[in-house]
N, C-alpha and C positions, 0 to 999 in steps of 0.2 A: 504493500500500500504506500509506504513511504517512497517508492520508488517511483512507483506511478505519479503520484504528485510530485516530485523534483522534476520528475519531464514533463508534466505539466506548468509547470512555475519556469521551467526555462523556454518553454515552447512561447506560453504567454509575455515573457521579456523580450524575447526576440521579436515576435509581432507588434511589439508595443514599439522598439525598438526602432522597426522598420516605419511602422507609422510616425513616428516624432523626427524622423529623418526625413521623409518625404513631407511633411508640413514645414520644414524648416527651409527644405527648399524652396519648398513654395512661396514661401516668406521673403526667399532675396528672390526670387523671380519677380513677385508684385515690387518692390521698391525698387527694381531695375525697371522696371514697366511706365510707374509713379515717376521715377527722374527723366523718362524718356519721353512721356508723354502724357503727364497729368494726371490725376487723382481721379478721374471721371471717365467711365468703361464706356459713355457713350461716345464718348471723344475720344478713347483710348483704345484702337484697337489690338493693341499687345496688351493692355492689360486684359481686356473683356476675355482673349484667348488663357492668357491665364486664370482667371476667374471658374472659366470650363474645368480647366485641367482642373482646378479646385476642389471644385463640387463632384466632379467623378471619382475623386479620390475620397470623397466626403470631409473635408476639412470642412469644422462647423464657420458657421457665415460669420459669427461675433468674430471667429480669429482672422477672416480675412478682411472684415471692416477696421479690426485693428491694426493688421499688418499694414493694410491702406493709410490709415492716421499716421504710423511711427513714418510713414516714408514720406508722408507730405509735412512733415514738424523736421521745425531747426535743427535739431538735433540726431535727424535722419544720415542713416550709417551710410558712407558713399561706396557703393561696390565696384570692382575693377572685373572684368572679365575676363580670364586669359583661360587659351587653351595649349596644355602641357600635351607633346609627342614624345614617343617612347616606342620600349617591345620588349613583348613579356616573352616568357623562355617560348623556347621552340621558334621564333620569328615569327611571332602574333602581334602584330603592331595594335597601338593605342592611342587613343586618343583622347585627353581627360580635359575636359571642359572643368571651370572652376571658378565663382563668384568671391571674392574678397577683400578686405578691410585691408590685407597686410599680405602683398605679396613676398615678399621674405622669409616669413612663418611659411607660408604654404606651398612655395617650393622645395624650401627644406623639406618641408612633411610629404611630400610628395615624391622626390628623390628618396628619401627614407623607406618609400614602401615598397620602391619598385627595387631597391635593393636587397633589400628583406625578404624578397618575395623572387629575386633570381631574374628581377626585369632590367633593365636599362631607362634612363631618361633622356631622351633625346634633343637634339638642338631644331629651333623652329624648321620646318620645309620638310623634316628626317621623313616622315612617315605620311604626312597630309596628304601625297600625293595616288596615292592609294584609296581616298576615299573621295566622296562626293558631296557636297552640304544641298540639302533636301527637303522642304517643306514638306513636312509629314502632318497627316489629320489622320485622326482612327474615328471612326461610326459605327456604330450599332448595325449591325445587316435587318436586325426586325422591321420588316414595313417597308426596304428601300427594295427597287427594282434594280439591283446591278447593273446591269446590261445598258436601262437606260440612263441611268443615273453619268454612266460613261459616257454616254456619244454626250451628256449636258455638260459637263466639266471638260470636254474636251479644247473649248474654246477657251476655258479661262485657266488653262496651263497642266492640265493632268496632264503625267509622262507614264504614269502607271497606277494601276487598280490591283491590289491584291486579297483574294479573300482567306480569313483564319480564326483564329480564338485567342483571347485576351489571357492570362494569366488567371480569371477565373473563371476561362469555359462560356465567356460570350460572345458568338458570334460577331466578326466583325468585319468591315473593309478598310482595308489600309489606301488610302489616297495618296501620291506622293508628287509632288509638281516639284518645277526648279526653284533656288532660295529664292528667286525674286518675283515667283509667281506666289510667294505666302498672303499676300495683301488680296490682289484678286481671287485667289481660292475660296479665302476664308469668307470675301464678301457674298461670293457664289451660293455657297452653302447657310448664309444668312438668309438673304432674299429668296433662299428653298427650305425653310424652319429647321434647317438641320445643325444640330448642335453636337459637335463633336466630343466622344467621351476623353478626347484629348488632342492636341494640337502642339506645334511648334517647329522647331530644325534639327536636324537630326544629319552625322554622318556618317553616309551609307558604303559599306567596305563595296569597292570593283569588284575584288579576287580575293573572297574568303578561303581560308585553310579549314584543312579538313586533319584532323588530330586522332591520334588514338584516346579513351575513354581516358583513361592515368594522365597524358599529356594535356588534355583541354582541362581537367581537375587544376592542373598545376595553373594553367592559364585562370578560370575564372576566381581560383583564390586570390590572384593578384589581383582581378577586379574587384572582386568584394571588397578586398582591403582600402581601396582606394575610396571605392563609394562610401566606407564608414568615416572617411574623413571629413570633418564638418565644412571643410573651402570648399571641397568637390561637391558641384553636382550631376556631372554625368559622366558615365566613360562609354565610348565606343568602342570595338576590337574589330580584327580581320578574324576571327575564328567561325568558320562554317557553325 
């Protein structure tokens, strides 16, 4: 019994765990948003996008009202956006996006994981050019016509439709246009009520590798690691 509940209670911290990381993201996403264009989602179209990502992840609305306040007051934290290149064992390149107060702290921290972890940190250009930056939207498949939904987006920048399942088993389509078609996409699928269970940029590897099970282990640990860093918010890889 006592056992069952210790993996209980670590199962529960992990989850908890993961949720107060992805809100926290969330958090400098809106004050990136706020200093970029304003405190108001009808005027803001990065932030209303983030607003979405918000609420599909269920972040209650008091904390993103609040996140709104702290990034529109004086004392609003100024975030710097850099993206750190690298590669993790086996020639898995990386790519680690990361919001911060203090980039100094979080390259060291950064560097630190990817040596701990058997990766490299690379110099700008090292790896970038292996991927592609990508206006991604995810939608719910319930209710939409694929097919036609495609030839409609096709004039406001789709390069591709993919359909699959979310990490909890919902149906979905993955829309993906060029970075500079994000503005027109997004408005497309306004003025068609569809509201994305998530949205933004994303970079999409050419030529993923294909690993053995033991070898891609070794790779996403070095990703996990990096994702538990509080500067980081997202990493991308070449791993199939």
């Amino acid at each position: 019994m006592g056992r069952i509940f210790e993996k209980r209670k670590t199962t529960m911290f992990a989850r908890w765990n993961r949720v107060s990381k992805q809100f926290s993201r969330l958090a400098k996403d809106i004050a990136i948003a706020v200093k970029s264009g304003g405190p108001s989602p009808e005027a803001n179209p990065q932030l209303r996008r983030v607003m979405q990502n918000a609420r599909a992840l269920n972040m209650p609305k008091d904390k993103v009202e609040a996140a709104i306040r702290r990034a529109s007051g004086q004392d609003a934290v100024d975030y710097e956006e850099i993206v750190y290149e690298g590669y993790a064992p086996h020639g898995v390149a990386l790519l680690v996006e990361a919001a911060t107060d203090n980039g100094t702290r979080t390259v060291a921290n950064v560097r630190s994981i990817f040596k701990s972890k058997g990766g490299n940190l690379g110099n700008s250009g090292s790896v970038a050019f292996q991927f592609q930056r990508m206006a991604v939207f995810r939608l719910k498949a319930e209710g939409l016509d694929a097919d036609e939904l495609e030839l409609e987006l096709i004039d406001h920048g789709l390069e591709e439709m993919l359909e699959g399942e979310s990490e909890d088993g919902v149906r979905q389509l993955v829309v993906r246009t060029g970075f500079t078609d994000l503005g027109p996409m997004q408005r497309a699928l306004e003025e068609r009520g569809i509201e994305p269970m998530s949205s933004g940029t994303e970079y999409i590897c050419q030529a993923p590798i294909e690993l053995p099970e033991d070898q891609a282990t070794e790779v996403l640990e070095l990703v996990d690691a990096l994702e538990q860093d509080d500067d980081v918010q997202r990493v991308f890889h070449s791993l199939a």
